[in-house]
Every structure is written in structure tokens, then in C-alpha cells.
N, C-alpha and C positions, 0 to 999 in steps of 0.2 A: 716329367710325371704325367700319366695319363689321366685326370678329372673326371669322376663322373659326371657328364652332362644332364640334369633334365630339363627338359623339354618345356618351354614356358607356355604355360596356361591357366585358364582361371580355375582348372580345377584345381585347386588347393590339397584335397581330400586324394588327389592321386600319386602325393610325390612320396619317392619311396624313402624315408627318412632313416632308417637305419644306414641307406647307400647314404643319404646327405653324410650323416657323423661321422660313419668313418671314413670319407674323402678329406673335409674339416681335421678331423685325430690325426689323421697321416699327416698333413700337412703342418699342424703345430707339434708334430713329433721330433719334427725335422728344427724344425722352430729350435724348437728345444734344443737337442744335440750341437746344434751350429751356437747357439749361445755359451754351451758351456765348451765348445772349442772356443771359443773367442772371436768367432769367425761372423766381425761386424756384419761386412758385405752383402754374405749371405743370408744372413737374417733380416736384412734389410729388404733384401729380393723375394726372400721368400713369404716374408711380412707385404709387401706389394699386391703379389698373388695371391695369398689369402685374401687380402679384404677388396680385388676384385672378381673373385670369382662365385658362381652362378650358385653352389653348395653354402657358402659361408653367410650369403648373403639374406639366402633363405634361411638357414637356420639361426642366425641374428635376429628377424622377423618372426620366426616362431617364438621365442623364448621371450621376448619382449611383450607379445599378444596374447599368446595360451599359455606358455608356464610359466612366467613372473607374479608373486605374489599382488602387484600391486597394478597387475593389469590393468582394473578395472576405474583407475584412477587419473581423471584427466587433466594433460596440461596447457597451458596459456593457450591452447587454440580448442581446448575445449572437448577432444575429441577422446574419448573413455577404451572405445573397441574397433576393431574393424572387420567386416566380414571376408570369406575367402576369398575372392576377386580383390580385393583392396590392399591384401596382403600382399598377394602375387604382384600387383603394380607395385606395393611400396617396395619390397625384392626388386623387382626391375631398375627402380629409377634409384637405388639405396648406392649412394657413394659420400666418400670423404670429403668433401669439399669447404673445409676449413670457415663452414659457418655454423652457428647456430641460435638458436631462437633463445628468448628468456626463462626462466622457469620461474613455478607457481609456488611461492610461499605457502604451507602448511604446517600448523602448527599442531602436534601429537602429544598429551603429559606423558612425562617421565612413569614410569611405575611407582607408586607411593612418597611421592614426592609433588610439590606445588610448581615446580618447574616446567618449560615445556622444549620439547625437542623440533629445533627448528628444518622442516624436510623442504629441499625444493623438487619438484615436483617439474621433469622436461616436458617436453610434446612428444607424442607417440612418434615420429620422423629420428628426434634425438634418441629416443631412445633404445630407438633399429641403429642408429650407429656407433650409440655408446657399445651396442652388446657387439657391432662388426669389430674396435676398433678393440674391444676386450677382448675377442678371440683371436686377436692377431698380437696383441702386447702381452698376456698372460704367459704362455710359454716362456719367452726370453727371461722373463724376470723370475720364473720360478725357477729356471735353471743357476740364478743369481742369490735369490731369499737366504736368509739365516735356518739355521738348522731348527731351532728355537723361537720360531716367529708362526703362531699358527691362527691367526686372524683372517677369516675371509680368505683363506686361499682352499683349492680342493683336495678335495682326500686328508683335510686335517681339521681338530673340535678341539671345545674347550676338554674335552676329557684327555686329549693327547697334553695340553698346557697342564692339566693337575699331574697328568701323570708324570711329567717332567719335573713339576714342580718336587715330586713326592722322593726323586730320585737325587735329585739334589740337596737335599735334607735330612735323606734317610739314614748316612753313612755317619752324621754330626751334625749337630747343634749349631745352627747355622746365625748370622746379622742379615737382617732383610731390607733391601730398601723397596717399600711397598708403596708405587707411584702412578701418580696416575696424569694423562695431560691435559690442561685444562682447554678446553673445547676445539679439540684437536680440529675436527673436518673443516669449523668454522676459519681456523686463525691460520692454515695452512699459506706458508708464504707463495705464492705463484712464480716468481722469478727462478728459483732453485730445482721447481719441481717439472718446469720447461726445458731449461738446460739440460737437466739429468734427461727427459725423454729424446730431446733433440742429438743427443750421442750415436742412438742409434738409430733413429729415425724421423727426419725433422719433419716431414708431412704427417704423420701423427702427431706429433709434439703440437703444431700450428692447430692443428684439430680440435688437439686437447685444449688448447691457450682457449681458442674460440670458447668451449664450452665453461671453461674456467671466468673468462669477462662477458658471460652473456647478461648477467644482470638478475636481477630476479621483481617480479612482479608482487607487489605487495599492498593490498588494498588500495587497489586498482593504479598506482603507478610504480614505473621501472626504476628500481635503486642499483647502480652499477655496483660490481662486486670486485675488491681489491683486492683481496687473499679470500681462502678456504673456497674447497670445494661440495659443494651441496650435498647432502645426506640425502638420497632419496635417486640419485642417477647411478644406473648401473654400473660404469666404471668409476665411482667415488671411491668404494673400497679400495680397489686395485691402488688407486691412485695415492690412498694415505698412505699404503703399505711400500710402494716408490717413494714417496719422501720419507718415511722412514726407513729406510734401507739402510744397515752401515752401523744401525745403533749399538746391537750386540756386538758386531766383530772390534767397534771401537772399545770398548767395556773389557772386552775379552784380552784383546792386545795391548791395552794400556794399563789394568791391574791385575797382575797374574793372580789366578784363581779364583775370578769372579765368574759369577755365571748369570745369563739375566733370559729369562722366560716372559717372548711378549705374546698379547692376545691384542689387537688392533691396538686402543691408543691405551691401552691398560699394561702397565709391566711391573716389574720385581728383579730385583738383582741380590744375588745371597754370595758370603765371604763370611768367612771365620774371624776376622779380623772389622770390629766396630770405624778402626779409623781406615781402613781399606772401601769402607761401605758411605763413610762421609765424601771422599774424594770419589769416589764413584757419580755421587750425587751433583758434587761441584762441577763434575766432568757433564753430565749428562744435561744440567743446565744451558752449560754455555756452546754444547751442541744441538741441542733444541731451540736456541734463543738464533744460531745463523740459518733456521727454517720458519723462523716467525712465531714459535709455539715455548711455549713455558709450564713448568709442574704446575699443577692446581694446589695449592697451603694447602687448603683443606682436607685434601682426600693423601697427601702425600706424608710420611711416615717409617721412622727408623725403629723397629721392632726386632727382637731376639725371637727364636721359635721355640725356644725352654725355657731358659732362663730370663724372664723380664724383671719389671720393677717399675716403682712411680714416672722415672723419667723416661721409659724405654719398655712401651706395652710387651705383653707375652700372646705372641700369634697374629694372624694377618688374614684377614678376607682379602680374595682374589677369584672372579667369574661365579658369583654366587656359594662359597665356600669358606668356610673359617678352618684355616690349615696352622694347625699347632703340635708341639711335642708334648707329651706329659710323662712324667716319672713313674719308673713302672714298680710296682712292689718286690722284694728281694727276690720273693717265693711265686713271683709271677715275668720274672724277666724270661723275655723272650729268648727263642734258641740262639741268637748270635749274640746273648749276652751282653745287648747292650741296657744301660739301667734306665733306659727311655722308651718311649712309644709315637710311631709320627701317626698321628689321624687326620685326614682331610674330610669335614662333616659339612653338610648344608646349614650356611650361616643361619645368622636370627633374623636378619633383616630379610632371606628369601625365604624362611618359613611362616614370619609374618606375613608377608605378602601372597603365599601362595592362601593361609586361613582366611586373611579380608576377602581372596577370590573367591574362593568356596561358600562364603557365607553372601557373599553379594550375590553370586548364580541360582544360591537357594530362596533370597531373599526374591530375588524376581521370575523366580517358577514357583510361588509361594498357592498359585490359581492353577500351575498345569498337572498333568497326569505324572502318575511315576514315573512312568517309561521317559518320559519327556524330561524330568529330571534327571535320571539316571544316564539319560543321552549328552546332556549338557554337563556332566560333571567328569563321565569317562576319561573324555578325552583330555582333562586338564590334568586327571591323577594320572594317567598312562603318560604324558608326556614330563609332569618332572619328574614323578620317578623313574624313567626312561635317563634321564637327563643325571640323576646321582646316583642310579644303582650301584656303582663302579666305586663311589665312595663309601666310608664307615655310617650308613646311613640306616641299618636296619633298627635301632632303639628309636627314629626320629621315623619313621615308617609306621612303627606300633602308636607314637605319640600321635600320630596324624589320623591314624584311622582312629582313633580313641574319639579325638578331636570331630571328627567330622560325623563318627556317631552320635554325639551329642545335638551338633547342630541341623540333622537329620529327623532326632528322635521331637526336636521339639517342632521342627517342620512337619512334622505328621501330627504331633498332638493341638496344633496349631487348627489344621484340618478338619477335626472329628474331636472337637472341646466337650463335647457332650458322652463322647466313649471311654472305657476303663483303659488302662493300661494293658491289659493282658490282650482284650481287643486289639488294640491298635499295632502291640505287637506280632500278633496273627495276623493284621491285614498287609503290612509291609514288609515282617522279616520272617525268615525260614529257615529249614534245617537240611544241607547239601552235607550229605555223607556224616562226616563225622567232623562238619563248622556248624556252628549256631550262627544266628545272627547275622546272616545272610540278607542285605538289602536287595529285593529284586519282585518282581510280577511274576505273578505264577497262574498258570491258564491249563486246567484239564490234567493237575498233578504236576507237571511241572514248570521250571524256572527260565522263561524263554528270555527276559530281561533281568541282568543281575550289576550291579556296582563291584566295577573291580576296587580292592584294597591295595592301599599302597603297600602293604607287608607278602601278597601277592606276589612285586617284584622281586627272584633273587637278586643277591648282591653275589657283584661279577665282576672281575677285576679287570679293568678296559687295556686291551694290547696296544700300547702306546707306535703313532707310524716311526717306520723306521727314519734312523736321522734324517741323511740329504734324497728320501727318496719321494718324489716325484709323480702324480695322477701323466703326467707325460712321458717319465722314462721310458715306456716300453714294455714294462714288467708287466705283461697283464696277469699270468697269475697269482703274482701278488695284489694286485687289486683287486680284482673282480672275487677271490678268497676274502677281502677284506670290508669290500663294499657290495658285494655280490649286484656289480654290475661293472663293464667294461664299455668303450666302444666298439671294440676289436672282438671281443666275446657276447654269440649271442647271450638270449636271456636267460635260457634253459640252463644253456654249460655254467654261468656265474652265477645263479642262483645255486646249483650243486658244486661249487667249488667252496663256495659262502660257506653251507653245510659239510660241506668236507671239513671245513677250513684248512684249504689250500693242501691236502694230503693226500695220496693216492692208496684209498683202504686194502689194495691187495699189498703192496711192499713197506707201505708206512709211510715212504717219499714222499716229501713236498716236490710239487709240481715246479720248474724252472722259467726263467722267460723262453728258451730255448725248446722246449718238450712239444711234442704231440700231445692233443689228450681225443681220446674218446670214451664215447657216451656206452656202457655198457647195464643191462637190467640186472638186476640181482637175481631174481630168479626169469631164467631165459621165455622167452613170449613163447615157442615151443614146447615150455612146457607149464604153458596154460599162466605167463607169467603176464602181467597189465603196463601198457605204458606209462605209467602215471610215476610221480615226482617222490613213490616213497620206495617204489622200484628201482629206480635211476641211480646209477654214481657214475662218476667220474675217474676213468683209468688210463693208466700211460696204454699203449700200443702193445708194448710185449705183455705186459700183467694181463693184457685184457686176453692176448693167445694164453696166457697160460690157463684163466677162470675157463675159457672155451674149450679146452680141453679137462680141466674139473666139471663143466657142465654135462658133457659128453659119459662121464666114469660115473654121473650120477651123486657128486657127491663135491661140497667147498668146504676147504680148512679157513674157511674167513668169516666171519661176522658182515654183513652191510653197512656199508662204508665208514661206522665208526668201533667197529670193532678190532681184535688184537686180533695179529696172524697166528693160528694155529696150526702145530705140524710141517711148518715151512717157515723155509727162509728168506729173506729178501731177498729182490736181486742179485747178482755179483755185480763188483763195482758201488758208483754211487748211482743209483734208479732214477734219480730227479734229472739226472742229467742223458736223458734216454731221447735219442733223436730221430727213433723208425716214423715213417710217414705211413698209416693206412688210414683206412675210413670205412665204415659201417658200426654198426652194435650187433648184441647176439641176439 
């Protein structure tokens, strides 16, 4: 394989990073493929190469320094950032060498809870090697992962876990065992979790051992660490999800027709059958118990998803959601006639939690400007309603905006205690077309600051990833349609595949791994068309001759790129599977 080289320097700011990723993606592509042949050796070689070379190493060192959220957080040596020359040396000298330093006890609360989440916290050195030694062990093992395991791995959310959830429950009434393990990261055995890496690679495994008993430092001295891997180092995730490996295929092979949905150390296993879901539970102990970890009593729980009762609650919280059936009325059953209804809604306990957020943020902008309010609250409504649009959530959408206008309307009369009501609602709310009660600033006629509404968000049913497929298969345009980014695909072409999703608007074809695609304008720059992103789509090779010749006669039977073909037919054959090579646009 031939490496892109660059050239070491301290200019940081020069290296071409898109050449970095995808020298990196090739390289764990192959990762990948050799894993799921079976083919140890190779992966072993090819895993070597990676975490020596001059691309991996650097982009290790990026992602730990500028896009890790917790960059800015220093460990046992104290050191928070590092400038571009620093980088570039830490890149140079960045190798495996099967040691590592201690890490920094931090302690985080829980959300709405009195408890605290213990993180350790490496040194910036560890944690360039945590991220080399996770782009060379990721691939192997996702080409291994359960189908049904979507924690911390890429290209998979909790909304792919509901929607799996919702598919196993849909068809019948299902026995749930809703489990959770008690302090997973912490209790994690380390003897089991070496072995397993050391199969295929023992100089990572040593690697890992090292950062596993490095210790941790904890007002002000070093407590050696026996089990569990620390929350808070880049490859911990990875690593829980390796010691859990095995749990579903065991479940699966041992009680026929169980099915079990994990999200990290949170899971659920559903069967028709109550004494099916007891042994399941017994099973799942005493394979949890030869990794060191055990169910937590308390959060652990044998529930019906329709039919419960005193001994055997009705419905189950899982990833912020309370997922139950309810009975549906004779004159309201649904078209597959069945006399139930499954809904997955945003629990009580994250709707409490998100009001006490709302009301805390208000409470200490109680002295700032609107805008300044309105700045601080956006982003907390856009993001969990972002987070459950996909669920039955729009009567808890209306609740919420209800909610937060109250606690709004008193933070303004809060303000201005000496003003009428009619006042106070002229100075903060307004009228946008045909809504009332529009929270926003308004300067010179109009609304240049406004609060989005959670009722705002439609509700969208989220396309669950396909079972065993993989951010490394290969498939780019399935991904880059899915996540409207790729390695392999610049940004242009996967941002307009996203918007396509994944279809090519002159034949209807979904695009293949296999396809050409080019960039073609909607309406031709020729005649007087703009380059810009509402012009662009996305077309196979032959669709785009054929539009060149409709641009030509002055006239297209197609809509832009989400429109139906009109007056024509699809290609002959199947279109997705079209392999002409050209290049340009019209």
C-alpha cells in the first residue's frame, strides 16, 4: 500500500487532513474486511501499520487536542492544551510503548440524582495513544459486534436502540427483562478483558494492561487500580464494549426467541414466555459474574409491555424513554388489527429533568438581556427535541412549550413588576404570520432573535442502521446518505447524498457501493444556473447524459432531486447498479 507521506513540520496548520483520513479509512477498511475473514495475521500486520504510521498518528493527536470534547481538561501532569509545534512533536515521538502515567480522579453529579460519576481523567501523551491504539482496534471488533449492541460504536444512537426496541414488541406483547449493570466501567474484571485483546494482538493488549493498572491519583495520592476501566479515557468505551461482547449471541443461542437490545452497560431482553425471561436473567448473571460485574437490584426489573399487574409492572424506561403498549379502542384499532398500540414517549424522569434545566438557566439569566436568554435556552430545546422527535412525543412537546411559557412569562414580569400585563406582553412576545405568542426581540419591525418551540420539531420516524452494517464496510453511499459525511466522500457530494437520501432523482435509484456518482446543477450554469447547494444533486453517470441532453431540448420531466419522474422511465435493468466512469457536471 502506498501511504500518504506528510512531510513533518511545525506547521501544524499545513497538513492536508482530508489526505490524513482517508489513508487512516483505507487502512482500517482493510482492518476490517481481514477481521471478518478470520484472517488473525493479517489484522495483526495491518494493525502494526496503522499505529506506526506518520497519518494515524497525526490524526490521533488531532482528535485528542481540537475535537475532543474534553480537551480542555488536564491530567496528572497538568497540561490542558498544546500549541501547533507541540502537536507535531507529540505526533513524532507518539508510539506504543506499553506504559502509562496515572490518571486524575474527577468527580461529575449524576443528572438529578445525589450521586457522582467517578471520571479519570489521563495526560494529554495517554490520551494521543489511547485515540492511536482505538483506530487500530475499532475496526477488528466491529467487524465482530452484535447486531443489536449500539453503544459507543460509529454510525449507531440511541434512536437506532428504540427503534429496535419498538420492532421487537411491535408484532406482540412481549416479557421484558429491563437490566441494568451495576457500575459497569468501575467493576470491569481486567484479566478477561486482556486475554480477549491479546488473541489478536498482544502488544496492544500489554498497552492496554498498562493503562488498565496505571492507578489513579486521588487527592493527591496514587490508589492502584484492580478492575474497571476509567470513564473519562478515550478508548474506555471501546473497551467495555470488548468485555461485553458475546452477551446477546449467548441469550440468542441459549433461549430460543429471545431477543436482547444493548446500549453500553444498559440492556433489555424480550420473550413471550415469563419463565423464558427468568432463565434468561439467571443466565445472564452468572455470565456477567465470570467478568467481574453483576445486575444492579435496584434498576433491574421483570415487566410485561401490556399486560402488567402488582407483581410485574406494565412498561419499562430504557435511554431516556418509557416504552409501553396500551389497548387500543375497538373503533380505533389500528390497520393491522391488532387490539394494542406500542408508544415509545420521553420518560418522566427526563422530562423532569429537562423543566428543573429550563427553570435553573432562567433563573440565572434572571439580570441578562433577552437575546441572551434566548441564546442559553435554544440550544437545550433544539437538542432534546432533536434527541425524541422520532418518538410519540408531540402532546409532550405542546406540554413543554406550555411549561416553559409560564416560566418565561414570570421571568419577565419578574423584570418590569411595576408594568401591566398587556405591557409586558408587547415587550417580549409577538405576532410571526399567523403564531401568537412568539418569544423573541424585535428591532426595526422585525424578529431578529426568536425562541424555538419544542412543538417546532416535526415528529420523524428515525431509519434504524441496517443490521450487521458497518461505518467501515465500505458502503459509502450508504453512509455518507445517512450521516451526510464520509471519509471517502468529499463534503459537497455527502452533504447532497444526505439530501437525496441516498437516491438518484433522475431514475429513483438508490445509489450502490459500486456506482459512480456525479455532481450535476439543476438548472445548467449555461443557462444562467448558480453553483450553490439548492442547485446541486447528485446523479449516476448515464442519468446525468441523459438530463444533458433534456437540458439541451430546453426542457426536464424531473422535479430536483426530490421530485417524481415524469414522462420517463427508469433506467433498463437495475440503475443503482450502473458502473460508467466519467467526470465533470453540466
Amino acid at each position: 500500500m502506498t501511504e500518504f507521506v506528510q512531510q513533518i513540520s511545525d506547521d501544524w496548520r499545513a497538513v492536508n487532513w482530508p489526505q490524513v483520513e482517508r489513508t487512516v479509512f483505507r487502512l482500517q477498511q482493510r482492518i476490517y474486511r481481514a477481521s471478518q475473514r478470520g484472517d488473525t495475521r493479517m489484522v495483526k500486520s495491518l494493525q502494526r501499520l496503522l499505529s506506526t504510521s506518520w497519518s494515524a498518528r497525526m490524526l490521533a493527536v488531532r482528535r485528542v487536542t481540537q475535537e475532543n470534547k474534553g480537551k480542555k481538561t488536564a491530567g496528572v501532569d497538568g497540561i490542558a492544551s498544546l500549541k501547533a509545534p507541540e502537536r507535531t512533536t507529540l505526533a513524532k515521538n507518539l508510539t506504543l510503548d506499553k506504559t502509562a502515567d496515572p490518571v486524575r480522579r474527577v468527580l461529575i453529579p449524576k443528572p438529578g440524582k445525589s450521586e457522582y460519576r467517578k471520571l479519570g481523567i489521563p495526560t494529554m501523551r495517554d490520551r494521543a495513544k489511547q485515540a492511536l491504539a482505538k483506530l487500530a482496534l475499532e475496526p477488528q471488533w466491529e467487524a465482530l459486534f452484535a447486531p443489536n449492541s449500539y453503544g459507543f460504536r460509529p454510525g449507531r444512537s440511541p434512536q437506532d436502540a428504540l427503534e429496535q426496541v419498538h420492532r421487537c414488541i411491535c408484532q406482540k406483547p412481549k416479557w421484558v427483562l429491563d437490566a441494568d449493570i451495576a457500575a459497569c466501567f468501575d467493576q470491569i474484571s481486567h484479566g478477561p478483558l486482556v486475554a480477549r485483546l491479546a488473541q489478536s494482538h498482544p502488544s496492544i493488549a500489554r498497552q492496554c494492561k498498562a493503562w488498565l493498572k496505571a492507578g489513579v491519583l486521588d487527592n493527591g495520592q496514587i490508589q492502584l487500580t484492580k478492575r474497571g476501566t476509567p470513564q473519562g479515557g478515550v478508548i474506555s468505551p471501546l473497551l467495555a464494549n470488548i468485555a461485553l461482547h458475546g452477551l446477546e449471541s449467548l441469550v440468542k443461542t441459549t433461549i430460543k426467541g429471545a431477543h436482547l437490545v444493548r446500549f453500553a452497560d444498559d440492556f433489555v431482553v424480550f420473550h413471550h414466555d415469563r419463565e423464558a425471561i427468568l432463565r434468561a436473567q439467571t443466565l445472564i448473571r452468572q455470565w456477567l459474574s465470570s467478568k467481574g460485574l453483576e445486575l444492579r437490584a435496584d434498576k433491574t426489573r421483570i415487566v410485561h409491555t401490556l399486560n402488567g399487574g402488582v407483581e410485574y409492572p406494565t412498561g419499562f424506561d430504557f435511554l431516556g424513554c418509557h416504552v409501553r403498549q396500551y389497548r387500543a379502542r375497538r373503533r380505533r384499532i389500528n390497520k393491522s388489527q391488532r387490539p394494542y398500540k406500542t408508544l415509545i414517549q420521553p420518560s418522566k424522569s427526563s422530562l423532569k429533568r429537562l423543566v428543573t434545566e429550563l427553570g435553573e438557566i432562567i433563573k440565572r439569566h434572571h439580570g441578562c438581556s433577552q437575546e441572551t436568554l434566548i441564546a442559553a435556552l435554544n440550544p437545550v430545546i433544539v437538542g432534546w427535541a432533536n434527541y425524541h422527535r422520532s418518538n410519540a412525543a408531540s402532546r409532550v412537546f405542546a406540554y413543554l412549550d406550555s411549561v416553559l411559557y409560564w416560566q418565561l412569562r414570570r421571568w419577565a414580569r419578574r423584570r418590569h413588576p411595576n408594568q401591566g400585563r398587556k405591557w409586558v406582553k408587547a415587550r417580549y412576545w409577538h405576532t410571526v404570520g399567523r403564531r401568537h405568542w412568539v418569544f423573541g426581540v424585535k428591532q426595526a419591525g422585525k424578529i431578529i432573535h426568536k425562541l424555538v418551540k419544542f412543538s417546532d420539531m416535526s415528529i420523524r420516524r428515525h431509519n434504524k442502521v441496517r443490521g450487521h452494517k458497518s461505518w467501515y464496510d465500505g458502503d459509502w453511499p450508504y453512509w455518507a446518505a445517512r450521516r451526510g459525511k464520509h471519509p471517502m466522500v468529499n463534503t459537497r457530494e455527502a452533504t447532497l447524498l444526505k439530501r437525496q437520501r441516498g437516491r438518484c432523482p433522475i431514475c429513483r435509484g438508490f445509489f450502490d457501493l459500486h456506482d459512480s456518482i456525479e455532481r450535476d446543477h439543476v438548472r445548467p450554469m449555461a443557462s444562467g444556473g448558480l453553483d450553490v447547494y439548492d442547485n446541486l444533486q447528485i446523479v449516476h453517470p448515464t442519468c446525468h447524459h441523459r438530463k444533458t441532453g433534456w437540458d439541451k431540448q430546453g426542457w426536464c420531466p424531473v422535479r430536483p432531486w426530490r421530485g417524481e419522474t415524469v414522462g420517463e422511465k427508469p433506467c433498463e435493468g437495475k440503475p443503482s447498479r450502473t458502473v460508467l466512469k466519467a467526470g465533470g457536471s453540466s
